[in-house]
C-alpha positions in Angstrom: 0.0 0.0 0.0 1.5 3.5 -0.9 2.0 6.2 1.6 0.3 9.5 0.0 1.9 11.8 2.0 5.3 11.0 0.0 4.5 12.4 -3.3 4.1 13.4 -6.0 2.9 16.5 -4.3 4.9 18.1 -0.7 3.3 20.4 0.7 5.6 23.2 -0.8 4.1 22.0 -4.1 0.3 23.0 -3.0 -1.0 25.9 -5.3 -3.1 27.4 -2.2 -3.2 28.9 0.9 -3.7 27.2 3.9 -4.1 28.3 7.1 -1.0 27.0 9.6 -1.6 24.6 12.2 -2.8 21.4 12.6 -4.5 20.3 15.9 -6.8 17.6 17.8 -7.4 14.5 16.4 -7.4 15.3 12.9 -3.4 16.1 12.9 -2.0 13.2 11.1 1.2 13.3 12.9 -0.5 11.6 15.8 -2.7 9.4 13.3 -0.6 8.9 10.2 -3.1 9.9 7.9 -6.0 12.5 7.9 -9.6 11.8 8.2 -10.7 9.3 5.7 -14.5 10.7 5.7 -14.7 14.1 5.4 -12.3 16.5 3.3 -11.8 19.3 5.0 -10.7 21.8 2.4 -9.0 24.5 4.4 -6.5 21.6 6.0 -2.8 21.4 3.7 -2.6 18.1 5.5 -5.8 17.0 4.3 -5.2 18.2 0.7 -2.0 16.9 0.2 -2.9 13.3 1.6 -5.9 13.6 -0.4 -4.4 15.0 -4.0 -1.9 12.9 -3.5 -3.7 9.4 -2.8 -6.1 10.8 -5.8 -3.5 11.0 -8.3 -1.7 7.5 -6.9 -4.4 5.8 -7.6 -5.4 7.0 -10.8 -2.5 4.8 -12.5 -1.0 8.3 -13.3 1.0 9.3 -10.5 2.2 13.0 -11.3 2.1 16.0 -9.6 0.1 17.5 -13.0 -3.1 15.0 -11.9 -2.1 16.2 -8.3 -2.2 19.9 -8.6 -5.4 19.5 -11.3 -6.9 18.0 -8.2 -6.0 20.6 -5.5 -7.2 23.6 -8.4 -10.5 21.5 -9.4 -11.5 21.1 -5.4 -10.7 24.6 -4.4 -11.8 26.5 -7.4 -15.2 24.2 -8.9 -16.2 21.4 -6.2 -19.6 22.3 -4.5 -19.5 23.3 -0.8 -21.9 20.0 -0.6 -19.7 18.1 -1.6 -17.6 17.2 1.2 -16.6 12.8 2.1 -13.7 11.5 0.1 -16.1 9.0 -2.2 -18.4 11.6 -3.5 -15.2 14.1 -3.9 -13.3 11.5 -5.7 -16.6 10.8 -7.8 -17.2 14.1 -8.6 -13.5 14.7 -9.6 -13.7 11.4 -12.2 -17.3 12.6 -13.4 -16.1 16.5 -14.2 -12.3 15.7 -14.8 -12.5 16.4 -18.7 -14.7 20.2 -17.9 -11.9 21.9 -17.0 -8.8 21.3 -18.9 -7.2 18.9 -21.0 -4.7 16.8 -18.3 -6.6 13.2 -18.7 -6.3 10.6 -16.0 
């Protein structure tokens, strides 16, 4: 099983700003990996892990899929959108809308 937090993205690849600090529960340095649930959007942790795993599993793992990923979730998801299944759904279903990187 891959470890998403090594790449293709670090965090000083991430095209947005996130606020600092990590804390409670959530911080994956005291559970390895963020929260498999919910993606919260303002988290770097969360974002990486998740662009990361996203583009890992896609067969194509580059940091272009990656950082299509982070700009497609912070620029086009739907607040409603918010667990990693319907993200990741939503993400395969619009992928082609915006730009020309295919999976």
């Amino acid at each position: 099983m891959a470890d998403h937090r090594l790449g293709p993205l670090k965090r000083s690849d991430l095209q947005f700003h996130y606020p600092p600090g990590a804390s409670g529960d959530d911080n994956p340095a005291l559970r390895g990996t963020p929260d498999n649930d919910m993606l919260n959007r303002t988290e770097w942790y969360e974002m990486l892990y998740f662009v990361n795993k996203f583009a890992n599993t896609s067969g194509n793992s580059s940091a272009i899929i990656a950082k299509k990923t982070e700009r497609l979730i912070k620029k086009h998801l739907p607040a409603d959108i918010r667990s990693h299944a319907n993200v990741t759904k939503w993400l395969l279903e619009n992928w082609m809308k915006y730009g020309d990187a295919p999976l």
